[in-house]
mmCIF file as gemmi writes it, N, C-alpha and C atoms, coordinates in Angstrom:
data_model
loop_
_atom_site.group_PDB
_atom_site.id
_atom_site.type_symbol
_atom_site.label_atom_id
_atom_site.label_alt_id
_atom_site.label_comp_id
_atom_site.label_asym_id
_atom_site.label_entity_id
_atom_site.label_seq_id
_atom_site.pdbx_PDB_ins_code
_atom_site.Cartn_x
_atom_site.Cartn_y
_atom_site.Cartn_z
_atom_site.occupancy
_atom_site.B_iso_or_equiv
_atom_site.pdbx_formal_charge
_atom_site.auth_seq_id
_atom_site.auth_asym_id
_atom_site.pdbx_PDB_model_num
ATOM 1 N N . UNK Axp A 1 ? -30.751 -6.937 31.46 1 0 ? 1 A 1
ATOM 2 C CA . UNK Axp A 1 ? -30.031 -7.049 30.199 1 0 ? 1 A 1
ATOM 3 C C . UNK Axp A 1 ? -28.56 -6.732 30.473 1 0 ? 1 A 1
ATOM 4 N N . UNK Axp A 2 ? -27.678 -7.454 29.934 1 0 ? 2 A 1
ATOM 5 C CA . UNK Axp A 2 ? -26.156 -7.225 30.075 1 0 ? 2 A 1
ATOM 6 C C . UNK Axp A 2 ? -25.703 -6.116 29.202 1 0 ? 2 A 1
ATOM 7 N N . UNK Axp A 3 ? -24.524 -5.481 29.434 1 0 ? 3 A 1
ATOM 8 C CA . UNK Axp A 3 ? -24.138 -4.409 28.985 1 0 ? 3 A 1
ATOM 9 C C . UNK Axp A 3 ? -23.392 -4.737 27.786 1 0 ? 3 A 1
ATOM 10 N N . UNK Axp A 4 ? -22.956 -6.425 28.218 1 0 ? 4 A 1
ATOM 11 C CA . UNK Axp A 4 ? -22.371 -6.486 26.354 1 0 ? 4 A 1
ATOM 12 C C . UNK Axp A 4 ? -23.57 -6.19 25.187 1 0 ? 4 A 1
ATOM 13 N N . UNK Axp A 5 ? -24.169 -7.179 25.767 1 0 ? 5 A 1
ATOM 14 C CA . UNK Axp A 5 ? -25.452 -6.918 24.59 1 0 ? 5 A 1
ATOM 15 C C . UNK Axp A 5 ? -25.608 -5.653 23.41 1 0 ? 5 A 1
ATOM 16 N N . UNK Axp A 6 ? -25.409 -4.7 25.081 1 0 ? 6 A 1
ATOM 17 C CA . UNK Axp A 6 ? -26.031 -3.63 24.109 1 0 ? 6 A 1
ATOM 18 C C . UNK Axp A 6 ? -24.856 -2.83 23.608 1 0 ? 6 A 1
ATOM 19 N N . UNK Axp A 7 ? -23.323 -3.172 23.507 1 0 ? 7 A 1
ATOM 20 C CA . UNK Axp A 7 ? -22.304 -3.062 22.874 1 0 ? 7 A 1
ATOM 21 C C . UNK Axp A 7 ? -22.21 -3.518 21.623 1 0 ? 7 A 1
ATOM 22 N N . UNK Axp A 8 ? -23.198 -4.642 21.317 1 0 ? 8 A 1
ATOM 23 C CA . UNK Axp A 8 ? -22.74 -5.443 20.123 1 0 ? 8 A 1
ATOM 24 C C . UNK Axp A 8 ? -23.522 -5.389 19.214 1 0 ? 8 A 1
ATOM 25 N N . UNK Axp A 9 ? -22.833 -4.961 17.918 1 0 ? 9 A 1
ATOM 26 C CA . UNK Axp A 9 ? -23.373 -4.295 16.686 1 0 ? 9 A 1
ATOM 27 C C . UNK Axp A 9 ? -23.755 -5.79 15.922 1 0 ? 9 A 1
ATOM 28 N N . UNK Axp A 10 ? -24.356 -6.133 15.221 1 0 ? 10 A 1
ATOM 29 C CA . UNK Axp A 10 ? -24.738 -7.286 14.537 1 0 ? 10 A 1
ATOM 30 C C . UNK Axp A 10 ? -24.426 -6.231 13.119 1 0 ? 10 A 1
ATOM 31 N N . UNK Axp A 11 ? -23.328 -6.936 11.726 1 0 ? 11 A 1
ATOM 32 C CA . UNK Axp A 11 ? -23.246 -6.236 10.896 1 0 ? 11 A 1
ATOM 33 C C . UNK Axp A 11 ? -24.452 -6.841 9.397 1 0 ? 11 A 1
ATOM 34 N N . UNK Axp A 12 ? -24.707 -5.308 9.122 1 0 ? 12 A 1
ATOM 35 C CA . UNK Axp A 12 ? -26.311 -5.487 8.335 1 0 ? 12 A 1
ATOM 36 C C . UNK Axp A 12 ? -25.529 -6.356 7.233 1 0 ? 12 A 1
ATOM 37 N N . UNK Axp A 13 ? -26.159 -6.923 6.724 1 0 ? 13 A 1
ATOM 38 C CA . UNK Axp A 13 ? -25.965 -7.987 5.204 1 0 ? 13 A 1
ATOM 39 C C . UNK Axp A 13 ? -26.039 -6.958 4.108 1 0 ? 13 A 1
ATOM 40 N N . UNK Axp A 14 ? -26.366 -5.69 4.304 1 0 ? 14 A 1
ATOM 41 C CA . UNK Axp A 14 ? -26.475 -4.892 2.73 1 0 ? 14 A 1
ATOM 42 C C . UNK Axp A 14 ? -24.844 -4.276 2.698 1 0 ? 14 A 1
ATOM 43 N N . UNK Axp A 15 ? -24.242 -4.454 4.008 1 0 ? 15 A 1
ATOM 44 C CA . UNK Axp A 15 ? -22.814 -3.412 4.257 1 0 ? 15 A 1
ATOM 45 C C . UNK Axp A 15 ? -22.319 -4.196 3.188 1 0 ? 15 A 1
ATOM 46 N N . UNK Axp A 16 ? -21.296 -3.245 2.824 1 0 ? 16 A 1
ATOM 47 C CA . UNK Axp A 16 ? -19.954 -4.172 2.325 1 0 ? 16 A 1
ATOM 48 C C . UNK Axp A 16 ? -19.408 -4.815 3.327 1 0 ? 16 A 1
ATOM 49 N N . UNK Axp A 17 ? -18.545 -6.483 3.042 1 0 ? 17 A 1
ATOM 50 C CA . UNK Axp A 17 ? -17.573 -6.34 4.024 1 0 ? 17 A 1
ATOM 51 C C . UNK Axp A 17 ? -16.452 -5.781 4.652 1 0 ? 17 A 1
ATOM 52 N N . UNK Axp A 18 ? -15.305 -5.525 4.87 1 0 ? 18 A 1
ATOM 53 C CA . UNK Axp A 18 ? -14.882 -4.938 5.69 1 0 ? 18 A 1
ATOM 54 C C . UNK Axp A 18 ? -13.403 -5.713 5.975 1 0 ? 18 A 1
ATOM 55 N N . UNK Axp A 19 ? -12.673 -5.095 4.943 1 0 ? 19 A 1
ATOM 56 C CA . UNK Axp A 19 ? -11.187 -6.107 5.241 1 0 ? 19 A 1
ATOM 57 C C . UNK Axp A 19 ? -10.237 -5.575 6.577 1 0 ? 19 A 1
ATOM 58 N N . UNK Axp A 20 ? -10.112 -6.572 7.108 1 0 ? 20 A 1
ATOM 59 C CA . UNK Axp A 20 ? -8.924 -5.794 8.73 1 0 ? 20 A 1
ATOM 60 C C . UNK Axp A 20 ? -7.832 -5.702 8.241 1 0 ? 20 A 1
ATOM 61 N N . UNK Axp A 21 ? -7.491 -6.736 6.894 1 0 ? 21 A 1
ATOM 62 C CA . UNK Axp A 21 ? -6.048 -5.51 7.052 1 0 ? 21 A 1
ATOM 63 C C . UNK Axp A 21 ? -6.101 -4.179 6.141 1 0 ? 21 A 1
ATOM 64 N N . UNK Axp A 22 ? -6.645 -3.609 5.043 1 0 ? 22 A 1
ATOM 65 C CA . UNK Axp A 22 ? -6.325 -3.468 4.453 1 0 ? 22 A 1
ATOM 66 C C . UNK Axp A 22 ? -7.826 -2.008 4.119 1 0 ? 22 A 1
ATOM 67 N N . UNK Axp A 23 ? -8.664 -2.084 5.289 1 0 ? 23 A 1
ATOM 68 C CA . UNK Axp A 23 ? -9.392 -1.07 5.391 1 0 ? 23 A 1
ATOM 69 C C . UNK Axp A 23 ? -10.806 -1.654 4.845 1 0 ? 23 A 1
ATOM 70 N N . UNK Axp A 24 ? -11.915 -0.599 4.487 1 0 ? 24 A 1
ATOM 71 C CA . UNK Axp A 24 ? -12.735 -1.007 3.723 1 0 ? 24 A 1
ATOM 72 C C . UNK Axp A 24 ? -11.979 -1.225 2.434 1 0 ? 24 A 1
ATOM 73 N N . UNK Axp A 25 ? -13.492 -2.208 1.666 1 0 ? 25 A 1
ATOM 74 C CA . UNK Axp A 25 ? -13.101 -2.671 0.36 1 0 ? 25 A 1
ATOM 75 C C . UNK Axp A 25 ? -13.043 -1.714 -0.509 1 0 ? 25 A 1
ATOM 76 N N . UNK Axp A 26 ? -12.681 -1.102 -1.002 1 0 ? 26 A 1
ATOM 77 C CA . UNK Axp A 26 ? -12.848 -0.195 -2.374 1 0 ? 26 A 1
ATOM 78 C C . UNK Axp A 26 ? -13.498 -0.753 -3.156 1 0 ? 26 A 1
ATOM 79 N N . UNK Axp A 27 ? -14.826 0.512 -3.55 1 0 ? 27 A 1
ATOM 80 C CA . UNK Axp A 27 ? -15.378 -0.382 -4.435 1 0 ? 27 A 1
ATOM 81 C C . UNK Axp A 27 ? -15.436 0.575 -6.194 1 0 ? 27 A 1
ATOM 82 N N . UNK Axp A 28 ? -15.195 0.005 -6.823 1 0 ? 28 A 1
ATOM 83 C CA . UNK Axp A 28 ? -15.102 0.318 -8.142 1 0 ? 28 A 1
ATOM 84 C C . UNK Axp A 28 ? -15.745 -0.656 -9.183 1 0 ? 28 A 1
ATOM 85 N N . UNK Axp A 29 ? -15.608 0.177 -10.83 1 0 ? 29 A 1
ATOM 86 C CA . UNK Axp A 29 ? -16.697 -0.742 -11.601 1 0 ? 29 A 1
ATOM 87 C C . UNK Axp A 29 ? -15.588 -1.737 -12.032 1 0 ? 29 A 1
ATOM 88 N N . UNK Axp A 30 ? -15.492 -2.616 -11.798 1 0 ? 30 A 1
ATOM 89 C CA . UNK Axp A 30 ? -14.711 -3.761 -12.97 1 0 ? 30 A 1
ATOM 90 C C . UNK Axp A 30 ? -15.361 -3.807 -13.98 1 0 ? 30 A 1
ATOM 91 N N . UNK Axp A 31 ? -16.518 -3.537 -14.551 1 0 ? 31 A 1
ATOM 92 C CA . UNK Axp A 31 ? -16.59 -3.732 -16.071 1 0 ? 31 A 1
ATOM 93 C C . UNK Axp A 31 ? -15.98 -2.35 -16.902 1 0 ? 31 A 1
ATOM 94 N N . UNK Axp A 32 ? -15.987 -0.914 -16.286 1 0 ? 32 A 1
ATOM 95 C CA . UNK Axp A 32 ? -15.992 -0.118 -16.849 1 0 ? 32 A 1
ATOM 96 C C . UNK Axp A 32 ? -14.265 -0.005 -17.051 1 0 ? 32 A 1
ATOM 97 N N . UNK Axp A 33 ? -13.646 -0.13 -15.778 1 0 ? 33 A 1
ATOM 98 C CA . UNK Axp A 33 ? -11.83 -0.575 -15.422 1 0 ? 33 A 1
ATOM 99 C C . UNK Axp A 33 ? -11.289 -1.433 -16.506 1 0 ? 33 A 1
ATOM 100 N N . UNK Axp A 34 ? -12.377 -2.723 -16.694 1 0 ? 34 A 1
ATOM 101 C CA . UNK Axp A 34 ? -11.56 -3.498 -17.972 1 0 ? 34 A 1
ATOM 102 C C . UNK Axp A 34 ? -12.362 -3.577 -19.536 1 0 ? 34 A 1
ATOM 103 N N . UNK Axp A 35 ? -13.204 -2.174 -19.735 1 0 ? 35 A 1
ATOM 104 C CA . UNK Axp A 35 ? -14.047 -1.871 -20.59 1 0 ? 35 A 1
ATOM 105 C C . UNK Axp A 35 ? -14.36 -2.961 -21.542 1 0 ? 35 A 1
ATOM 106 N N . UNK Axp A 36 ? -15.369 -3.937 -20.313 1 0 ? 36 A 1
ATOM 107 C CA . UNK Axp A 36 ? -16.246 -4.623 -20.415 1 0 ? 36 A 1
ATOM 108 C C . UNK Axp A 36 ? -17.672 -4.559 -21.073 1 0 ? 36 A 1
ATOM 109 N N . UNK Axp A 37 ? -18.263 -5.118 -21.953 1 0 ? 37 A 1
ATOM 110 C CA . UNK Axp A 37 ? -19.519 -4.805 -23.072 1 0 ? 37 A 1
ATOM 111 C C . UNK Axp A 37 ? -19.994 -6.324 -23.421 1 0 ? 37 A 1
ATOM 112 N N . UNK Axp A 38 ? -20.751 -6.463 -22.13 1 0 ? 38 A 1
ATOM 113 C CA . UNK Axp A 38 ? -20.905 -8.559 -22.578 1 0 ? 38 A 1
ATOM 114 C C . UNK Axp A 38 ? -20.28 -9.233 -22.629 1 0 ? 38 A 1
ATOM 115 N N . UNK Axp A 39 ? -19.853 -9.87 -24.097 1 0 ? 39 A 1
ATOM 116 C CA . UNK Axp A 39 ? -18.929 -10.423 -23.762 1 0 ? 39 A 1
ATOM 117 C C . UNK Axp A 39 ? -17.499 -10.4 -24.638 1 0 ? 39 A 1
ATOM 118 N N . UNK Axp A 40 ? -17.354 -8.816 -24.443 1 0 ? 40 A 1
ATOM 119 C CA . UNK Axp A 40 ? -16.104 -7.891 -25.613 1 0 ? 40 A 1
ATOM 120 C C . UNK Axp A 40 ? -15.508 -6.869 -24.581 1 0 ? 40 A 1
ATOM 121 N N . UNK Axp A 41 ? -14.05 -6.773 -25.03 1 0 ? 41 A 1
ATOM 122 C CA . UNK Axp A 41 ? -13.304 -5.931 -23.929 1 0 ? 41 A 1
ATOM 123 C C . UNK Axp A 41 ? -12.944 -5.064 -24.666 1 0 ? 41 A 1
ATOM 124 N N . UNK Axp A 42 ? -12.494 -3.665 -24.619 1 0 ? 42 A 1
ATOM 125 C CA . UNK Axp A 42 ? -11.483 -3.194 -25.354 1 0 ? 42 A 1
ATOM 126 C C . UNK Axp A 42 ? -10.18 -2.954 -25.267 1 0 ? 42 A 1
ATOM 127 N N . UNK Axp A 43 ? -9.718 -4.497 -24.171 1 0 ? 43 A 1
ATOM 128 C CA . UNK Axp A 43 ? -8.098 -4.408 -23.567 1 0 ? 43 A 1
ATOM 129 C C . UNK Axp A 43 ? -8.434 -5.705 -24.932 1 0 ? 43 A 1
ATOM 130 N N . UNK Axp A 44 ? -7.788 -6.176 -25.405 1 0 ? 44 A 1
ATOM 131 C CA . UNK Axp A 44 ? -7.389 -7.518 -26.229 1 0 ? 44 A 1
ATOM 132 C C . UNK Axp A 44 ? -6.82 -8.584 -25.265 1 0 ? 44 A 1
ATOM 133 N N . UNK Axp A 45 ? -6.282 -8.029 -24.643 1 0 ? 45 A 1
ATOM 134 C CA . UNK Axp A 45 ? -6.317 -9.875 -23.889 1 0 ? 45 A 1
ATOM 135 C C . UNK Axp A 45 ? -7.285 -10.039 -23.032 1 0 ? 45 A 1
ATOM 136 N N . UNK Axp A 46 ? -8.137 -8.931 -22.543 1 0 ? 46 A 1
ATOM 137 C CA . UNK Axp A 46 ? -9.769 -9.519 -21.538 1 0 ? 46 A 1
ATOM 138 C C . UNK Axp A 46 ? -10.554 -9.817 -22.85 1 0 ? 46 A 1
ATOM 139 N N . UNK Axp A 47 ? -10.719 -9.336 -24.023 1 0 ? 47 A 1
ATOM 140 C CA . UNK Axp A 47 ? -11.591 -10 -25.276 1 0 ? 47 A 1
ATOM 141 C C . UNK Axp A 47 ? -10.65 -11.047 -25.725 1 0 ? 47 A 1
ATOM 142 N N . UNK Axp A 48 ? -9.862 -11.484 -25.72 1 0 ? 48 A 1
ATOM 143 C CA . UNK Axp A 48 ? -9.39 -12.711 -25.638 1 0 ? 48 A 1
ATOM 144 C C . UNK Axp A 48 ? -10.176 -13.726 -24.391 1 0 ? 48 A 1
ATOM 145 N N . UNK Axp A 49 ? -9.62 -13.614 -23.174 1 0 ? 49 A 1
ATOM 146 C CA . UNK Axp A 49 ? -10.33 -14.306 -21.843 1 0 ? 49 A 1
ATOM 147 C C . UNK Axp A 49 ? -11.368 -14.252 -22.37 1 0 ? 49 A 1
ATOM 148 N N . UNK Axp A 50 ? -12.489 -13.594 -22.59 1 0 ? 50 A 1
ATOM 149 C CA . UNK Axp A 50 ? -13.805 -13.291 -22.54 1 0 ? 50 A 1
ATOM 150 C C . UNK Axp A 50 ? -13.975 -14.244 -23.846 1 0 ? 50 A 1
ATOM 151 N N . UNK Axp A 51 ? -13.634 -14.718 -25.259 1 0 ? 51 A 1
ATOM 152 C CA . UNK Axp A 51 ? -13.926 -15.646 -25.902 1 0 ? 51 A 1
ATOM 153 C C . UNK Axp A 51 ? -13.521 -16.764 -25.747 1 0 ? 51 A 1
ATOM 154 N N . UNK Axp A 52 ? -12.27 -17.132 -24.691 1 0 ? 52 A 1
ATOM 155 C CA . UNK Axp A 52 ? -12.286 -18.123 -24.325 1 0 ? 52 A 1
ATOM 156 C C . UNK Axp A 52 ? -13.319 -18.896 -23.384 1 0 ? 52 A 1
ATOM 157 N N . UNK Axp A 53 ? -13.714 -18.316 -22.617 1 0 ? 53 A 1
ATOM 158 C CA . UNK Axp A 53 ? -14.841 -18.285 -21.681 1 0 ? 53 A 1
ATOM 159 C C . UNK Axp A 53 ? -16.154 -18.586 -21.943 1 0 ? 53 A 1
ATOM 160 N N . UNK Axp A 54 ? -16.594 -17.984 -22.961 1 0 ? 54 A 1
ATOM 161 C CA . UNK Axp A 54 ? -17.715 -17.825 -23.524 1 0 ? 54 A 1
ATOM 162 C C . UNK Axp A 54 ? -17.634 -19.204 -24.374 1 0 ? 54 A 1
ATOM 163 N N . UNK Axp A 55 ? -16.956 -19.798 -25.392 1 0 ? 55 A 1
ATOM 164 C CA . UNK Axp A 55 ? -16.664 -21.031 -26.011 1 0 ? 55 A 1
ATOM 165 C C . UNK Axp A 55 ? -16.834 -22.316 -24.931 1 0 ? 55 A 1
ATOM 166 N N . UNK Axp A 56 ? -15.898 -21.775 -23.768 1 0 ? 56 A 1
ATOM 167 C CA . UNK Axp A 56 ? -15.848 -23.218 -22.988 1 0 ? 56 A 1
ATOM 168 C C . UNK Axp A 56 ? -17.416 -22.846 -22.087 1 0 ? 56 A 1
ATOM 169 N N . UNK Axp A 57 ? -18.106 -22.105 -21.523 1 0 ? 57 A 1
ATOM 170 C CA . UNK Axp A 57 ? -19.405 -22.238 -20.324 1 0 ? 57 A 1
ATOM 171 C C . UNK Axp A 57 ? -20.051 -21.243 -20.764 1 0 ? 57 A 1
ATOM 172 N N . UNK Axp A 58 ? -19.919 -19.85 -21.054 1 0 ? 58 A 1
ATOM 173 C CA . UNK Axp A 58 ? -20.989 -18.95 -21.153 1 0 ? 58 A 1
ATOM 174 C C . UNK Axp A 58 ? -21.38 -18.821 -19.98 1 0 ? 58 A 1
ATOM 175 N N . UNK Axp A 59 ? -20.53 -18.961 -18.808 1 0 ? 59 A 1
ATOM 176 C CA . UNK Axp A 59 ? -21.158 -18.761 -17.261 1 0 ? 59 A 1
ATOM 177 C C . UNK Axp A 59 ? -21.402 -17.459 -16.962 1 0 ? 59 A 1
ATOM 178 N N . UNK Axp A 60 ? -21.935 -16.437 -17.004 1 0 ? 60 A 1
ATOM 179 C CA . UNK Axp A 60 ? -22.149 -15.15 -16.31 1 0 ? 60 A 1
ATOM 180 C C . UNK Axp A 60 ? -21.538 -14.907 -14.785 1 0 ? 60 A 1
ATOM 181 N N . UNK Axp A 61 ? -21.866 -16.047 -13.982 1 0 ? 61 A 1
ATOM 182 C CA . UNK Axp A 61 ? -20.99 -16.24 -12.569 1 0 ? 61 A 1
ATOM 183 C C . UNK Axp A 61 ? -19.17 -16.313 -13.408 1 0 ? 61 A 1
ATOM 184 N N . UNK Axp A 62 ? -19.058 -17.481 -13.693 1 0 ? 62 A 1
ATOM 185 C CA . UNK Axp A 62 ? -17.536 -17.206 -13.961 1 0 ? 62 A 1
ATOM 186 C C . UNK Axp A 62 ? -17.055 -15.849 -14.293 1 0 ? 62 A 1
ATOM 187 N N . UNK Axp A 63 ? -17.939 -15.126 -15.404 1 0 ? 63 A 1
ATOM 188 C CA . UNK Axp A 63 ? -17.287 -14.344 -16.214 1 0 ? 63 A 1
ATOM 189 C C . UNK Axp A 63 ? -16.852 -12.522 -15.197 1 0 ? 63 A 1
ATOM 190 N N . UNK Axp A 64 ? -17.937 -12.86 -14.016 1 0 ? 64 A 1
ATOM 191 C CA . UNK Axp A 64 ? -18.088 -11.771 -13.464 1 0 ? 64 A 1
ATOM 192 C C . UNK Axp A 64 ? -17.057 -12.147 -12.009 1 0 ? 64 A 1
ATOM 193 N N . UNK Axp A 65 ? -16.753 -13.144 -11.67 1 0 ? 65 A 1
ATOM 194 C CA . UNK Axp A 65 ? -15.683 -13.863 -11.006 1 0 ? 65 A 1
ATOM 195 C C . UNK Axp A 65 ? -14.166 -13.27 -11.015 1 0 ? 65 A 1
ATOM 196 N N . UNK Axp A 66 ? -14.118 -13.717 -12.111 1 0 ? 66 A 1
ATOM 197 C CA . UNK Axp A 66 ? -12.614 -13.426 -12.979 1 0 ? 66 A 1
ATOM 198 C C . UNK Axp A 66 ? -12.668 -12.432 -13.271 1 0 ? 66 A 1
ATOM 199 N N . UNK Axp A 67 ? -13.409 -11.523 -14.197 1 0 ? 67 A 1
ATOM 200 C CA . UNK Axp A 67 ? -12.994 -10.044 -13.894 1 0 ? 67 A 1
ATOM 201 C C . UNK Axp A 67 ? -13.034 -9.454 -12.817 1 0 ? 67 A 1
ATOM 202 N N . UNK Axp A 68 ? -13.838 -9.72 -11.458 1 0 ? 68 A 1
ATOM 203 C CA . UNK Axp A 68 ? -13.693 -9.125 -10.748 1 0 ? 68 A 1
ATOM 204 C C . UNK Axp A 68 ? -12.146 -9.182 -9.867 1 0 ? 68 A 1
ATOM 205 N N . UNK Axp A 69 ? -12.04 -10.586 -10.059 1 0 ? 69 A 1
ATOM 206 C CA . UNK Axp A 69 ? -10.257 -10.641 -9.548 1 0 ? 69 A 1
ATOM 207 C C . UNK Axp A 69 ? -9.397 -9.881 -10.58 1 0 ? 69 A 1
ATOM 208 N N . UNK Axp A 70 ? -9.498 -9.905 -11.532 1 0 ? 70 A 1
ATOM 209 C CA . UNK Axp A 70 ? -8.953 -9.439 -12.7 1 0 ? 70 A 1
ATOM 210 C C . UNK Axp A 70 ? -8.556 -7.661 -12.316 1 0 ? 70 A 1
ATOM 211 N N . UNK Axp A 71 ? -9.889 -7.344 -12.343 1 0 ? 71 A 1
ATOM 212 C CA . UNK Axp A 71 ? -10.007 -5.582 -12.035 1 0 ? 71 A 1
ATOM 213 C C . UNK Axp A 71 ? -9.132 -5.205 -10.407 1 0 ? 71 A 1
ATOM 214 N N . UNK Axp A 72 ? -9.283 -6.09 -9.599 1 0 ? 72 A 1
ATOM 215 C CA . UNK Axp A 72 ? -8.961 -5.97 -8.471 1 0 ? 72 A 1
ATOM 216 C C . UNK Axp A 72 ? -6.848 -5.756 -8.408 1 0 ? 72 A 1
ATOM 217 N N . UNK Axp A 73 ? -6.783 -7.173 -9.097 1 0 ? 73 A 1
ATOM 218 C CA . UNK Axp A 73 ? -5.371 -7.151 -9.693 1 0 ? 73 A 1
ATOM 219 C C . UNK Axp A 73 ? -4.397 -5.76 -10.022 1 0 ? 73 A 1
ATOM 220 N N . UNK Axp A 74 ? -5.454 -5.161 -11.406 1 0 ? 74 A 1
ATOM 221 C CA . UNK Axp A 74 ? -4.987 -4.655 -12.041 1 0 ? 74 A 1
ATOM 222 C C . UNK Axp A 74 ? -4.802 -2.819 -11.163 1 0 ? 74 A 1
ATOM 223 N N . UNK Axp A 75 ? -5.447 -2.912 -10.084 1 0 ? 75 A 1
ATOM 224 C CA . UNK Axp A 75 ? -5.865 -1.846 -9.518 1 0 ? 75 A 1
ATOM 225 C C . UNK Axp A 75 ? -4.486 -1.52 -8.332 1 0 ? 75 A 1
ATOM 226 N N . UNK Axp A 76 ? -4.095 -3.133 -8.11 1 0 ? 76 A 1
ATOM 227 C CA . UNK Axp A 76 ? -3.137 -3.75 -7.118 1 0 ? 76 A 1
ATOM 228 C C . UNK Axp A 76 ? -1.99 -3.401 -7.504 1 0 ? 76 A 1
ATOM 229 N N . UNK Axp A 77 ? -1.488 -3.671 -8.423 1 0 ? 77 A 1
ATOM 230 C CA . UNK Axp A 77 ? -0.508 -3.23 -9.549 1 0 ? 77 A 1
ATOM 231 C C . UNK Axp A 77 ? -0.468 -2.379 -10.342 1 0 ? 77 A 1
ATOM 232 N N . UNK Axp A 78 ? -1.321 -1.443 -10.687 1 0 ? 78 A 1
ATOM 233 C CA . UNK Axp A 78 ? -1.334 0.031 -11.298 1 0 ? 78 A 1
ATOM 234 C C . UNK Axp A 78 ? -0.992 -0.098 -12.678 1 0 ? 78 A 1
ATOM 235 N N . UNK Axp A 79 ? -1.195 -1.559 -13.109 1 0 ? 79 A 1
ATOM 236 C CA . UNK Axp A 79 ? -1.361 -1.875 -14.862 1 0 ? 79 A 1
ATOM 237 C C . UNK Axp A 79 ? -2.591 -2.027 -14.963 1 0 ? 79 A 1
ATOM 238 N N . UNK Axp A 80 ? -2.45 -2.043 -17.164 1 0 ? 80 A 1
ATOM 239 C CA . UNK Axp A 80 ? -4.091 -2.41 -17.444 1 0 ? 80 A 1
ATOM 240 C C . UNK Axp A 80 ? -3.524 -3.891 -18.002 1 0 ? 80 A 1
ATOM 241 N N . UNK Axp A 81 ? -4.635 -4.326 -18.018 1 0 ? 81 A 1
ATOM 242 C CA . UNK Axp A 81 ? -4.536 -5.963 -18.459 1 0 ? 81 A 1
ATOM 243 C C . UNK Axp A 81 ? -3.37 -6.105 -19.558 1 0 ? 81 A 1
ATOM 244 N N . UNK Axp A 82 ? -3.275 -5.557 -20.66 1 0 ? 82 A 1
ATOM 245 C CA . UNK Axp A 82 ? -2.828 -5.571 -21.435 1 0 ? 82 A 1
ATOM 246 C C . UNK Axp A 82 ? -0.978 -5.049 -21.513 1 0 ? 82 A 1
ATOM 247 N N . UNK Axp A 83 ? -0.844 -4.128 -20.279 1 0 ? 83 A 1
ATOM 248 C CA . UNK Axp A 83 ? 0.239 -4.033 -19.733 1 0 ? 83 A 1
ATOM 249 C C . UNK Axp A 83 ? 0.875 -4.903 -19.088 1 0 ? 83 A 1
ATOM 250 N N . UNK Axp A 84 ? 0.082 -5.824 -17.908 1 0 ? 84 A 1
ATOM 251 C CA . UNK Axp A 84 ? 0.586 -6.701 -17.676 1 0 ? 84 A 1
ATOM 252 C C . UNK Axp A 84 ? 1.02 -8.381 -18.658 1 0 ? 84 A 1
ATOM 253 N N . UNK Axp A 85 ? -0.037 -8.266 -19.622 1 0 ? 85 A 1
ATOM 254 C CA . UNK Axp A 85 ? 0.369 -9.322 -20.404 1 0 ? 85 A 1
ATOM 255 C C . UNK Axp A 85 ? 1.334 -8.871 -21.491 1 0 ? 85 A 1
ATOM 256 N N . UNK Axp A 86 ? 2.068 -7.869 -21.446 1 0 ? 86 A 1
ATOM 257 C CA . UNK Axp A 86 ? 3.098 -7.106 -22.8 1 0 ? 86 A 1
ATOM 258 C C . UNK Axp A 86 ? 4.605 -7.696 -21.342 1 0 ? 86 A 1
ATOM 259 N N . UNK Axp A 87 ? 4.475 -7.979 -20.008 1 0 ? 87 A 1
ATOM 260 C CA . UNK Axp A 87 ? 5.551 -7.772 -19.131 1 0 ? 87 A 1
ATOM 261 C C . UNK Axp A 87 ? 6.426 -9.278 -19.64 1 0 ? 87 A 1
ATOM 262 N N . UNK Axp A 88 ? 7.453 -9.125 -19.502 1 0 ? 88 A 1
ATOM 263 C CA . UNK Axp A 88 ? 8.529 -10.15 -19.601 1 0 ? 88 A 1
ATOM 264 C C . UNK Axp A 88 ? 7.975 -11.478 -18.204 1 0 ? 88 A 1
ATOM 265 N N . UNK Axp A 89 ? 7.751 -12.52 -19.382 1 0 ? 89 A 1
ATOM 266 C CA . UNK Axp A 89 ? 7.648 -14.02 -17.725 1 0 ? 89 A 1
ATOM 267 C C . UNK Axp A 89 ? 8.542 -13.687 -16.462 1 0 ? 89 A 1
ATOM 268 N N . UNK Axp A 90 ? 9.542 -13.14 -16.927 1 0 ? 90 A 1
ATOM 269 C CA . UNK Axp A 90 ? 10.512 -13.531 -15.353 1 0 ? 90 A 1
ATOM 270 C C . UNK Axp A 90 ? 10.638 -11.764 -15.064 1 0 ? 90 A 1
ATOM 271 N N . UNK Axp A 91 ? 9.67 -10.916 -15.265 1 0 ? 91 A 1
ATOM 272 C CA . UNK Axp A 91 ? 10.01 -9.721 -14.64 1 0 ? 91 A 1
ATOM 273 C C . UNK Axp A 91 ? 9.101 -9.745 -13.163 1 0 ? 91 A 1
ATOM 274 N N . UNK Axp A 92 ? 10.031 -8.557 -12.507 1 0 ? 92 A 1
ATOM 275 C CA . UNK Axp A 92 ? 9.57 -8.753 -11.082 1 0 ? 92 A 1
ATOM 276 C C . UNK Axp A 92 ? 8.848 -7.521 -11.163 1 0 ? 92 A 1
ATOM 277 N N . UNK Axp A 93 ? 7.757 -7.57 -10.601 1 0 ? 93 A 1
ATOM 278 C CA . UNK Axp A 93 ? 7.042 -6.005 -9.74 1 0 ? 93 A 1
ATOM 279 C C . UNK Axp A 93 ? 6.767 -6.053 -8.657 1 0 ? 93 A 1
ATOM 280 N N . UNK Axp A 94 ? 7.53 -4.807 -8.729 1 0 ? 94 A 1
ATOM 281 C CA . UNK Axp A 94 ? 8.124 -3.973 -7.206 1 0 ? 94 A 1
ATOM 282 C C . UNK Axp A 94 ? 6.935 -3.124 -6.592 1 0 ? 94 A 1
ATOM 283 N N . UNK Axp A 95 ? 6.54 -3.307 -5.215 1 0 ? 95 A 1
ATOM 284 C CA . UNK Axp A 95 ? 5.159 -2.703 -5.171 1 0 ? 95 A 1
ATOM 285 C C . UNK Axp A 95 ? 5.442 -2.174 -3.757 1 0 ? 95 A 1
């Protein structure tokens, strides 16, 4: 048996993945972050998204999609949804 072999980790499918730049993933609740309840927020513009959504597919995949980029965003930038949609179109954030 070769010695790589037994160097080489095969990674389990239950791990999280594992971002290189940027460390492990952090993991947090996006429903609880954008106080998510089906399909009602208590930010007003994710219960906005969330009835738009729901009108056009009722997808459960979409809906858990987009908030999850959503939550990720908002975590990125240290706003809540509703902060970022109160920001001026042409303002810049500085990060």
């Amino acid at each position: 048996m070769s010695t790589l072999k037994k160097n080489v980790r095969i990674r389990n499918l239950a791990e999280p993945a594992r971002s290189s730049i940027r460390g492990p993933k952090a993991r947090h609740n996006y429903l609880e972050l954008l106080k998510v309840d089906g399909w009602s927020s208590g930010y007003v513009s994710v219960n906005s998204f969330l009835k738009h959504l729901f009108r056009k597919s009722k997808s459960e995949a979409s809906k858990s999609t987009y908030l999850r980029r959503l939550s990720s965003f908002c975590i990125y930038v240290g706003k809540n949804p509703d902060e970022l949609v109160r920001l001026p179109k042409n303002a810049e954030l500085i990060f």
